[in-house]
PLY file of the C-alpha trace (Angstrom):
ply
format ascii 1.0
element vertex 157
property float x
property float y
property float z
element edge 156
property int vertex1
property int vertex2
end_header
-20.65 5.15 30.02
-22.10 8.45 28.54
-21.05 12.06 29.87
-24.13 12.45 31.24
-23.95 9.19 33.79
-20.72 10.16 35.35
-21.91 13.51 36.11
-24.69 11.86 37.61
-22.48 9.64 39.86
-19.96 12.64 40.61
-21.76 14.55 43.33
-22.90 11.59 45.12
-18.62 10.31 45.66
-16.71 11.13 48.65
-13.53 10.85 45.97
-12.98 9.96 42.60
-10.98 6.78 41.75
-10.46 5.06 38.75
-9.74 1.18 38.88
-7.96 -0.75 35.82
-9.16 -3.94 34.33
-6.71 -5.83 36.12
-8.39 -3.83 39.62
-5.81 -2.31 40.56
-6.40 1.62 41.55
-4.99 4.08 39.58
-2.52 5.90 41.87
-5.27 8.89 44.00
-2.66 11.36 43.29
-3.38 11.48 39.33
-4.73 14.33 37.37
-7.29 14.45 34.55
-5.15 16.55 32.19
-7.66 16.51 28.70
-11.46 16.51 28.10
-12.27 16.88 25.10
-14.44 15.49 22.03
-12.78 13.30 19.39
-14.22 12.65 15.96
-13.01 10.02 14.10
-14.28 9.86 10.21
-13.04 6.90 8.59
-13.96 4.10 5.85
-14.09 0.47 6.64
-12.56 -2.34 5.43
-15.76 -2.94 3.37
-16.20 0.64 1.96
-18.44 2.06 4.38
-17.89 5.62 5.46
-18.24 6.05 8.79
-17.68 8.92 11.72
-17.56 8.13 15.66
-17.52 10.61 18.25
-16.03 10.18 21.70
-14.95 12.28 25.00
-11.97 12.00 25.85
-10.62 12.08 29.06
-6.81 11.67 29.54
-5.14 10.42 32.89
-2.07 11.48 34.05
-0.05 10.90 37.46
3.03 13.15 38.44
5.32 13.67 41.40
2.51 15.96 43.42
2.15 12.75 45.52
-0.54 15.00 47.52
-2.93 16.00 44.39
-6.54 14.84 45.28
-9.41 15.79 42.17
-12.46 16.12 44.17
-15.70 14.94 42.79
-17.02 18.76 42.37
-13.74 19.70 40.75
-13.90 17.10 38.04
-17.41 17.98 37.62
-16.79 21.80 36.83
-13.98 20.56 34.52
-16.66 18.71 32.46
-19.01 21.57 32.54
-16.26 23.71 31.27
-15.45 21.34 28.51
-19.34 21.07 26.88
-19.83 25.01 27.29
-15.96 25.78 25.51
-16.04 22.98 23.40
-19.60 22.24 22.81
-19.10 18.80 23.78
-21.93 16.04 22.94
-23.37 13.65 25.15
-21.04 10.61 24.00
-19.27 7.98 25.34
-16.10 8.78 27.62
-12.88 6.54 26.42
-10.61 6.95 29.16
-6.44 7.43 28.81
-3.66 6.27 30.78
-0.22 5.80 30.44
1.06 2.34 30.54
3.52 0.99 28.23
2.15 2.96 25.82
-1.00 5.02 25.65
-3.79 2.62 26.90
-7.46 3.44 25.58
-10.49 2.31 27.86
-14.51 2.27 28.02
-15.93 3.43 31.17
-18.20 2.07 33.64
-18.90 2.46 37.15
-19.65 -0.06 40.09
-21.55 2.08 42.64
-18.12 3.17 43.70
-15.07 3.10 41.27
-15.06 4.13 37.90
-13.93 1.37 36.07
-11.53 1.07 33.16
-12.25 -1.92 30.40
-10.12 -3.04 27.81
-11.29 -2.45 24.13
-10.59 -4.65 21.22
-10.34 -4.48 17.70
-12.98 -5.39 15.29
-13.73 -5.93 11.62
-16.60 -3.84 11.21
-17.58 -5.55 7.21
-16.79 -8.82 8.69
-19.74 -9.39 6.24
-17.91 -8.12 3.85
-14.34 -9.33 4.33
-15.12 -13.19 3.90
-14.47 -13.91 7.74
-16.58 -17.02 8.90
-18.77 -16.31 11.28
-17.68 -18.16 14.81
-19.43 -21.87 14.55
-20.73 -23.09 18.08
-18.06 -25.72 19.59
-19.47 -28.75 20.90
-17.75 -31.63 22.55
-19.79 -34.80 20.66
-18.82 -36.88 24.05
-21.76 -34.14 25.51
-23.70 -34.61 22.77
-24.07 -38.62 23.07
-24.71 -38.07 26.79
-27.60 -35.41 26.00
-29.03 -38.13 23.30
-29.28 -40.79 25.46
-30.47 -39.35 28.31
-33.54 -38.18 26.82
-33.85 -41.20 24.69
-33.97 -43.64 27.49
-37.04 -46.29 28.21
-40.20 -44.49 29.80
-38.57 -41.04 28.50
-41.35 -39.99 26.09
-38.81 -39.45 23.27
-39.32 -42.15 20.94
0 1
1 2
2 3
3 4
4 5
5 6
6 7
7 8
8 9
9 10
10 11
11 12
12 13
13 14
14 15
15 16
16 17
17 18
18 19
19 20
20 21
21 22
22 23
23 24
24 25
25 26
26 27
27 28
28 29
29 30
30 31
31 32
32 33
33 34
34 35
35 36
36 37
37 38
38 39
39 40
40 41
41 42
42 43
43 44
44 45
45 46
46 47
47 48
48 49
49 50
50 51
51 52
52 53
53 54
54 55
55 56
56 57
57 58
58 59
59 60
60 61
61 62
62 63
63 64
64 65
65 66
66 67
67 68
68 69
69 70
70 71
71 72
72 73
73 74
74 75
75 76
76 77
77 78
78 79
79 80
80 81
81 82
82 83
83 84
84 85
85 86
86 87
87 88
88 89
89 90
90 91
91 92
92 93
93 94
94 95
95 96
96 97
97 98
98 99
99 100
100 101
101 102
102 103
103 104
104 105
105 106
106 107
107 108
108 109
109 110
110 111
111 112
112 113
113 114
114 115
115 116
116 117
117 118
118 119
119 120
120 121
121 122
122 123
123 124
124 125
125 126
126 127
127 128
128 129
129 130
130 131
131 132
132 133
133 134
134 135
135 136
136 137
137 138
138 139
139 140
140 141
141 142
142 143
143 144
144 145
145 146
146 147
147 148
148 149
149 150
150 151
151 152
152 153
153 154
154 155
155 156
């Protein structure tokens, strides 16, 4: 999800919540504590240069078990952020605390902004000798297939 869909989606919510991959809520009480752009300029394993840019947005919940961030509220705080910071139009990766630092994409469901695992990737996977995946089939499915569309009066032979 791009800046520029969630503060789409923002003045339409009666309250913002955030749900984790495993859908449970994050706790209503948290606070948004960061916003901010992140460039990351790095080479691949294959020797290509390459930069990513990101905004941020960090979670964080505390003891003020009676916080609420209204929609409008988180909506100024993103203003804020492109005018100060002269933040792009990029994707959001979401952070909350866990057992350590979790990092999540962000999507939204009509209702919940939702919180999805990221993996790791080769990026020169062309590059780095890795096979690429091979389709699995059972050959007990593949007999079946054959010989259903090879039977008399089928039209296959």
């Amino acid at each position: 999800m791009k800046l520029s869909e969630i503060k789409k989606q923002l003045p339409a919510l009666a309250a913002v919540n955030f749900k984790l991959p495993n859908g449970t809520l994050i706790p209503s009480h948290f606070h948004v504590t960061e916003v901010g752009q992140v460039t990351k300029h790095f080479i691949d394993c294959g020797g290509t240069v390459r930069d990513e840019k990101t905004v941020n947005f960090q979670l964080w919940e505390a003891a003020d078990y009676d916080h609420r961030l209204a929609p409008q509220k988180l909506l100024s705080i993103i203003e804020l952020s492109e005018k100060v910071l002269s933040i792009e139009d990029a994707e959001i990766e979401v952070e909350y605390q866990s057992d350590t630092i979790g990092k999540y994409n962000l999507a939204f469901d009509g209702e919940n902004f939702l919180l999805q695992s990221k993996q790791t990737n080769c990026l020169a996977s062309d590059k780095c000798g890795i096979p690429p995946e091979k389709l699995k089939v059972n050959l007990v499915d593949l007999g079946a297939k054959e010989q259903a569309c090879c039977t008399p009066g089928s039209g296959c032979c």
